[in-house]
C-alpha positions as CSV (number, residue, x, y, z in Angstrom):
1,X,-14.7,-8.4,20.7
2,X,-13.7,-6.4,23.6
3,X,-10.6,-8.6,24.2
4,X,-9.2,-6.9,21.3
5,X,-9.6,-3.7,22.9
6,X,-6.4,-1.6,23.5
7,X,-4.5,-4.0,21.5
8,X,-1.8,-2.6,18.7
9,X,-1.4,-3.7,15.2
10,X,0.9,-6.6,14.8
11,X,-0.1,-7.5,18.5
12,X,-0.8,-11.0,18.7
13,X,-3.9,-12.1,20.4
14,X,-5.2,-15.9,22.1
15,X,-8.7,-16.5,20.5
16,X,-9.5,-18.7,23.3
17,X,-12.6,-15.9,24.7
18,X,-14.3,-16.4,20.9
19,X,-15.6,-19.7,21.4
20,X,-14.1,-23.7,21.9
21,X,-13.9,-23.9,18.0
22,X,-11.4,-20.9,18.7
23,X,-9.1,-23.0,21.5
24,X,-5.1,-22.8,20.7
25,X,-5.4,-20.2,18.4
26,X,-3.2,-17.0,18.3
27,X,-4.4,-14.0,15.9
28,X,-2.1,-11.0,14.9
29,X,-3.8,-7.6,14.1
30,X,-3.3,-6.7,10.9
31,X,-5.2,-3.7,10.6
32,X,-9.2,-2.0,10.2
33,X,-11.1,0.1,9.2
34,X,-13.5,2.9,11.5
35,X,-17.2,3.3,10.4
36,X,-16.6,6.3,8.2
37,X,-14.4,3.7,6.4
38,X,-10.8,5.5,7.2
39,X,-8.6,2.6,8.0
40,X,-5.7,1.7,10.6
41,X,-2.3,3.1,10.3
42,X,0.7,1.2,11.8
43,X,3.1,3.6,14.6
44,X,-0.1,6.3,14.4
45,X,-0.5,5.5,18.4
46,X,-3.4,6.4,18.9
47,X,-7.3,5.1,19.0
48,X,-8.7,8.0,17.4
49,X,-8.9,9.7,14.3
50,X,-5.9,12.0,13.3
51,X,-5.0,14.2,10.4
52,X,-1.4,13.7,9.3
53,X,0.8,15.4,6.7
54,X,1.8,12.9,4.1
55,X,4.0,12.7,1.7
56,X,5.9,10.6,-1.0
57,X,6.7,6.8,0.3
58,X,4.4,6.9,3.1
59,X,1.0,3.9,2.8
60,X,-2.3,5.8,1.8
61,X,-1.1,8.1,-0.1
62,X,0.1,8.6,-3.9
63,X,1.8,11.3,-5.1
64,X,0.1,13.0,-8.0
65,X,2.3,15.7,-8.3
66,X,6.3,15.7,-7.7
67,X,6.6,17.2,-4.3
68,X,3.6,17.7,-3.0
69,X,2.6,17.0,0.3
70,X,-1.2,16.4,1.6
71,X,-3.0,16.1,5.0
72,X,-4.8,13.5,5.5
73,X,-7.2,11.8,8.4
74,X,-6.1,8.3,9.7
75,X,-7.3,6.1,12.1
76,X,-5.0,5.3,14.8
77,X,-3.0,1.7,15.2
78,X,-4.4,1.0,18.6
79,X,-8.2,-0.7,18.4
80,X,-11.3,0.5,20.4
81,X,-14.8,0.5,19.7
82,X,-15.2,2.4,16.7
83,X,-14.0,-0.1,14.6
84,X,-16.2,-2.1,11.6
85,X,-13.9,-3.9,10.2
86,X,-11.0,-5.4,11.9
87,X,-8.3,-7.3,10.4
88,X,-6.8,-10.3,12.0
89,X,-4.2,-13.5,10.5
90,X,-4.4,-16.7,11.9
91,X,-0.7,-16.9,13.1
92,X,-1.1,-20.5,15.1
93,X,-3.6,-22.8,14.7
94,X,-5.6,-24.9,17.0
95,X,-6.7,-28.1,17.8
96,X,-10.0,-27.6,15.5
97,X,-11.2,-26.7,12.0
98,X,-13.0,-23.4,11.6
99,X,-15.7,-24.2,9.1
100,X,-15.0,-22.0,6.1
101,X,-11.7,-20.8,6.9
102,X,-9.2,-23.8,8.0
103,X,-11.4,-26.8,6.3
104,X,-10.5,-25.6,2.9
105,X,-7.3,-25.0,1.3
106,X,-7.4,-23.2,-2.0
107,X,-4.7,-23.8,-4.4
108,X,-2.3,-21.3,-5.3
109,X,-3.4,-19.4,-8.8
110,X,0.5,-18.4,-10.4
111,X,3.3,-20.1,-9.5
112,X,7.0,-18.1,-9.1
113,X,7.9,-16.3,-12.1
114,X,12.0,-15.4,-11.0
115,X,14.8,-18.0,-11.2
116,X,15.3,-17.8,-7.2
117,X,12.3,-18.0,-6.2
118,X,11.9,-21.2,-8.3
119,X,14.9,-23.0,-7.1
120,X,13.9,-21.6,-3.4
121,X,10.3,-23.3,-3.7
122,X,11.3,-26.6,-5.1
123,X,14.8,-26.5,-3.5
124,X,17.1,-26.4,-6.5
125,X,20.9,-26.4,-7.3
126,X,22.6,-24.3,-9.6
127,X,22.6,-27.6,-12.0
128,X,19.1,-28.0,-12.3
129,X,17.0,-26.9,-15.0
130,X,14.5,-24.6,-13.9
131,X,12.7,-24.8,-16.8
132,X,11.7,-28.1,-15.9
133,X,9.6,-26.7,-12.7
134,X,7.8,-23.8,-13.6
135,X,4.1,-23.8,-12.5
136,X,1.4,-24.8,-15.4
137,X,-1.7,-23.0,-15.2
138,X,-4.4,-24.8,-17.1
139,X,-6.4,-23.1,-19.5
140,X,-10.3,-23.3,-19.7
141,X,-11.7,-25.9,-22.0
142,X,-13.2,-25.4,-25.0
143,X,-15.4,-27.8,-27.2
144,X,-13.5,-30.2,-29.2
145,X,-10.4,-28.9,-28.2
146,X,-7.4,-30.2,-26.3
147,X,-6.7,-29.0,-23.2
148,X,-4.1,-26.2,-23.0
149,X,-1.9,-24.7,-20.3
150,X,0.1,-21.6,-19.8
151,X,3.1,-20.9,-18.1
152,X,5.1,-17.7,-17.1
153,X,8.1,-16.7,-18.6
154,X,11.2,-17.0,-16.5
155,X,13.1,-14.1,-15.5
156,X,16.8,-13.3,-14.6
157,X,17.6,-17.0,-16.5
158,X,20.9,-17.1,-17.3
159,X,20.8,-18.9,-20.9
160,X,23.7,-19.6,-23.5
161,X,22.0,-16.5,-25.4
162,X,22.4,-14.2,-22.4
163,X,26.0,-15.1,-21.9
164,X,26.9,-14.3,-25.6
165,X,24.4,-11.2,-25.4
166,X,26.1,-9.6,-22.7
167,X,30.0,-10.7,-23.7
168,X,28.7,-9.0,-26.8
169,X,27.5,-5.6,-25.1
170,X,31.2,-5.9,-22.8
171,X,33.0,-6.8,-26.2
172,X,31.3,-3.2,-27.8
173,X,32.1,-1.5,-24.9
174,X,35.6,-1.9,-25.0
175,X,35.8,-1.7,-28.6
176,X,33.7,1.9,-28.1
177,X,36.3,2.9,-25.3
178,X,39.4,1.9,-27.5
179,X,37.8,4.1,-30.4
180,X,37.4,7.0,-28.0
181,X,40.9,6.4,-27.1
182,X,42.4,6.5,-30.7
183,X,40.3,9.1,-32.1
184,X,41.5,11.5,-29.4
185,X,44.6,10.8,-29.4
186,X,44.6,11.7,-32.9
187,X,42.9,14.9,-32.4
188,X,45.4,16.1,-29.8
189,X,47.5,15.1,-32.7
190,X,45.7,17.2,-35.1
191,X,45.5,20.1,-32.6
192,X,49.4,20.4,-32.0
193,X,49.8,20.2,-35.7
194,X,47.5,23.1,-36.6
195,X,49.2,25.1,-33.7
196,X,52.8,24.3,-34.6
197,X,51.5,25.8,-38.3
198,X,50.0,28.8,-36.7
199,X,53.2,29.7,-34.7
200,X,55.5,29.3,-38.0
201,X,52.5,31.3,-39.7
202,X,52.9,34.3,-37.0
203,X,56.7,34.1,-37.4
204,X,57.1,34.2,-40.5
205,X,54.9,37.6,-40.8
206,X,57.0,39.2,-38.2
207,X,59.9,38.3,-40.4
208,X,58.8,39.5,-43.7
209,X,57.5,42.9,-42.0
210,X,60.6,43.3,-40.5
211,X,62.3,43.0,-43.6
212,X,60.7,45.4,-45.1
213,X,60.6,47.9,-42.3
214,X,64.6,47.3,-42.6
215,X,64.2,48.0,-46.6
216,X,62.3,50.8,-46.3
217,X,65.0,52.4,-44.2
């Protein structure tokens, strides 16, 4: 393996040197692991094992605690001879089968679940009906029964429902801001009111005391 000595991750790699089976094929380095079992990290360029500060967002590490930050060791993107485990896609293949890993073709488990991805995959219109496409999975068997399948349910479909749902949410949303409006504006109402009786309240005090002042004299 030492033609993939040296060699980056994401590097792509001619496995002509592994054998004639191998002829016309091009692998791309997808990562590894060391034999202490610390794996590959991609722009880490080095071939040896590092400690590195992590922190939130970055692969390998999960943030327990808001904040916190946490040194870690790392091997290196670059591979050498310390390597177990190495990584590798078949990015082009050649002229012959590799027993037991281009002979077979295993069939894909879940179909899409999201309206796009539907229409991308069987290459829909807007006029379609999706619902006509999604991906069965069948169900095991059981005695005397009929067979069963089950299939996901669709998201981000746009229905007749979900139209009325959401002119219904916009619809109380403007009713909600027109209420706001109104009750305000009768609260300002209110508040001049009570301040146009405290005024005539005040002046009508200083009137009567004068009076009396005047009386007295």
């Amino acid at each position: 393996l030492s033609m993939f000595y040296d060699k980056r991750m994401a590097q792509e790699v001619p496995a002509d040197r592994l054998g004639d089976e191998w002829k016309g094929y091009i692998l791309k380095i997808s990562g590894g692991n060391d034999l202490q079992g610390f794996p590959m990290m991609q722009g880490v360029l080095s071939n040896i094992r590092v400690r590195i500060l992590f922190k939130k967002g970055m692969p390998y590490f999960k943030e327990r605690r808001k904040g916190v930050r946490k040194r870690k060791s790392i091997r290196g993107c670059i591979v050498d001879s310390q390597l177990s485990v190495l990584d590798l896609v078949i990015m082009k293949k050649g002229d012959q089968e590799i027993p037991g890993l281009t002979d077979t073709t295993n069939p894909r488990r879940l179909g899409p679940k999201r309206v796009g991805k539907i229409r991308k995959l069987f290459n829909l219109s807007k006029e379609d009906d999706v619902r006509q496409y999604v991906v069965h999975r069948p169900l095991p068997e059981k005695d005397g029964k009929k067979a069963r399948t089950k299939a996901p349910k669709i998201q981000r479909l746009v229905t007749p429902a979900r139209i009325q749902r959401k002119r219904k949410v916009l619809a109380d949303k403007r009713y909600r801001a027109e209420k706001n409006k109104v009750e305000a504006a009768d609260y300002a109402k209110m508040l001049a009111q009570r301040q146009r009786e405290k005024r005539q309240t005040l002046l009508s005090r200083r009137r009567s005391s004068n009076r009396t002042s005047t009386s007295s004299a």
